[in-house]
Residue frames relative to the residue before (quaternion, step in Angstrom):
aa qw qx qy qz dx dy dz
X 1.0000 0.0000 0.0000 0.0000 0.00 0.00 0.00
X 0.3624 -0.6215 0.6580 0.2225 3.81 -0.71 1.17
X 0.3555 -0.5231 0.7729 0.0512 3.32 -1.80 1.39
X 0.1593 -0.7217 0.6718 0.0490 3.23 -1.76 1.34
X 0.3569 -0.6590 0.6040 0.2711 3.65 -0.85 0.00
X 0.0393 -0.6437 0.7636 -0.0328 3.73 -1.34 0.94
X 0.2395 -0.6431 0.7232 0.0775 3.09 -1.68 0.59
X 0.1220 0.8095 -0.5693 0.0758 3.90 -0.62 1.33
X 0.2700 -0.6393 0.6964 0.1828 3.43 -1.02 -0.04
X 0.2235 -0.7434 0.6281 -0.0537 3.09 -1.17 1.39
X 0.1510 0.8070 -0.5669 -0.0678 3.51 -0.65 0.41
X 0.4996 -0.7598 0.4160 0.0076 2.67 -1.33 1.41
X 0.1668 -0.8300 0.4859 0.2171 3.48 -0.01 0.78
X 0.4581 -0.7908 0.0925 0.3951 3.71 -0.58 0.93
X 0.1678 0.6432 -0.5347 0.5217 3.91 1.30 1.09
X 0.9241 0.1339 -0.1354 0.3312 3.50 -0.29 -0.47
X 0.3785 0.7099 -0.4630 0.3719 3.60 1.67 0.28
X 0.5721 0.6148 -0.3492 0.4156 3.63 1.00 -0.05
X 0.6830 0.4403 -0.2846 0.5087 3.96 1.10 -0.84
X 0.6697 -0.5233 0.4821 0.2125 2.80 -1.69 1.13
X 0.0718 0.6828 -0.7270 -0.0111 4.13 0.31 0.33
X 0.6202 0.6160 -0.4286 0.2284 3.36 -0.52 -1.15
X 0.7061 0.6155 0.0225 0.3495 2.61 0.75 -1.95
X 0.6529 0.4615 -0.2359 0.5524 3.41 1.07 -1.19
X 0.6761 0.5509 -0.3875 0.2986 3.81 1.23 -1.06
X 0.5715 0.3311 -0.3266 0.6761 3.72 1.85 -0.63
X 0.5044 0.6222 -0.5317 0.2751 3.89 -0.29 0.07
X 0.7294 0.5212 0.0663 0.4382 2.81 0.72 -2.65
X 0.8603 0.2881 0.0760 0.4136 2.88 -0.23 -1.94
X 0.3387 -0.7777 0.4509 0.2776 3.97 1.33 -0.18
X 0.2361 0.6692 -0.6393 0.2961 4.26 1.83 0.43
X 0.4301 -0.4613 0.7749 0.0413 3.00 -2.40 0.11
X 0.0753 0.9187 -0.3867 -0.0283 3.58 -0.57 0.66
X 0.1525 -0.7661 0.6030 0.1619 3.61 -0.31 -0.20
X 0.0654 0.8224 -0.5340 -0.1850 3.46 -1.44 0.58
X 0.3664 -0.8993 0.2385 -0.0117 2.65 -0.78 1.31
X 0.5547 -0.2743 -0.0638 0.7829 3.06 2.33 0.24
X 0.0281 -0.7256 0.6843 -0.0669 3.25 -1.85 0.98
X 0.1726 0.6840 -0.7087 0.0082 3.28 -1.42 0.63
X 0.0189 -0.7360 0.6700 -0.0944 3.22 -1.20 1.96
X 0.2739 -0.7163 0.6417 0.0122 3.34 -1.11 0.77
X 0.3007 -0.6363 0.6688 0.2397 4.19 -0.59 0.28
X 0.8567 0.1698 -0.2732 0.4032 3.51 -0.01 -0.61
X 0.6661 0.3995 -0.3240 0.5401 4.03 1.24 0.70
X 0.4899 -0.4410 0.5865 0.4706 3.81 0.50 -0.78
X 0.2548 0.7229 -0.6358 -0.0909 3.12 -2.05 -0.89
X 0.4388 -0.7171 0.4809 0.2489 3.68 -0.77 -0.28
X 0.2683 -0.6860 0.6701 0.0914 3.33 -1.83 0.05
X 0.0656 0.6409 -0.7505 -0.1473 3.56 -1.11 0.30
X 0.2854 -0.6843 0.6700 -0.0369 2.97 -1.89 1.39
X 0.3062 -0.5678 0.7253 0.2406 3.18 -1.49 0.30
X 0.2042 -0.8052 0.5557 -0.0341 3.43 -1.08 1.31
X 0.2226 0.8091 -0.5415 0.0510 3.49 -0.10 0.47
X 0.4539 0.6505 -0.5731 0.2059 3.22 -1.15 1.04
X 0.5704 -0.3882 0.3320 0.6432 4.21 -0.77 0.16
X 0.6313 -0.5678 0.4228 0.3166 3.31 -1.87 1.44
X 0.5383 0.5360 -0.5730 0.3077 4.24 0.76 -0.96
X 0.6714 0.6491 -0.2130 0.2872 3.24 0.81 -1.58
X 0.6750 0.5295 -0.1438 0.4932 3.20 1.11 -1.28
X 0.4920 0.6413 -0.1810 0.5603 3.65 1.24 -1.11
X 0.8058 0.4451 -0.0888 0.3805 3.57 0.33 -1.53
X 0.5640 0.5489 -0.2672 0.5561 3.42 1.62 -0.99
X 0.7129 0.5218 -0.3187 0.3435 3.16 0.45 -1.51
X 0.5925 0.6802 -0.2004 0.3822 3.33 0.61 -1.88
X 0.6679 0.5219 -0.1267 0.5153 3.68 1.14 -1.20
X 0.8331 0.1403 -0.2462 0.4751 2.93 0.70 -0.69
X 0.3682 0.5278 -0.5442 0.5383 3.41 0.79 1.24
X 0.5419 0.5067 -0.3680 0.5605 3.57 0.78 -0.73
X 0.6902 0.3520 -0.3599 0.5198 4.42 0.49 -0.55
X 0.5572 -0.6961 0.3968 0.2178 3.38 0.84 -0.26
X 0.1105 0.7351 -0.4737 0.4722 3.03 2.02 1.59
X 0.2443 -0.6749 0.6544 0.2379 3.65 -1.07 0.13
X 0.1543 0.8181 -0.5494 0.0712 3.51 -0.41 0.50
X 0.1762 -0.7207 0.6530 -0.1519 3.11 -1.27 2.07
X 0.4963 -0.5869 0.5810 0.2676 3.17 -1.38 0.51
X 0.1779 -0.7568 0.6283 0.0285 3.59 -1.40 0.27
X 0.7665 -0.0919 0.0588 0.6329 3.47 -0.92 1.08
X 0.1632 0.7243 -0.6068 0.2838 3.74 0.52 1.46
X 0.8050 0.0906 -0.2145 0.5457 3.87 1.28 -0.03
X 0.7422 -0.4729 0.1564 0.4484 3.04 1.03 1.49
X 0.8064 0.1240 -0.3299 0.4748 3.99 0.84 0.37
X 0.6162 0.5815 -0.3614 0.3893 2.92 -1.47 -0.06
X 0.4272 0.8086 -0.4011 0.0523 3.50 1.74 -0.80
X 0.7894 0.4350 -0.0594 0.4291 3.31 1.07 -0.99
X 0.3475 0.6419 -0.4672 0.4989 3.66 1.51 0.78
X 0.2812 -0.6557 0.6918 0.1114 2.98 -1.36 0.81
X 0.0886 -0.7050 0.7024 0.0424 3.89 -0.72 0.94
């Protein structure tokens, strides 16, 4: 199975800036990651975009989860601009 690479931006509302997501995406799900900017605060939330790389079920499956914790999670510079905005 060929491994793809997404670029998302998670935000973190500030209830859930404490859990290991990341972590679960190489734990769980077996992704690769890169970060590529982040700003978290404990006593506000904040976010991350990541470089994701791994087969798309996998990727799909991570993501999906972590909507299920109550992560927002957007793509970024998914048609080549904008890559580096934070929404």
């Amino acid at each position: 199975m060929e491994n793809e690479t997404l670029r998302v931006q998670l935000n973190f509302p500030l209830e859930q800036v404490t859990k290991p997501i990341i972590w679960h995406f190489c734990a769980e799900y077996g992704l690769k990651f890169s970060i590529r900017r982040a700003n978290i605060d404990v006593h506000v939330g904040g976010f991350t975009v990541l470089e994701l790389t791994g087969p798309a079920d996998q990727l799909k499956a991570a993501l999906d989860w972590a909507t299920g914790e109550g992560i927002q999670v957007g793509l970024v510079g998914a048609d080549g601009t904008d890559e580096w905005v934070v929404r």
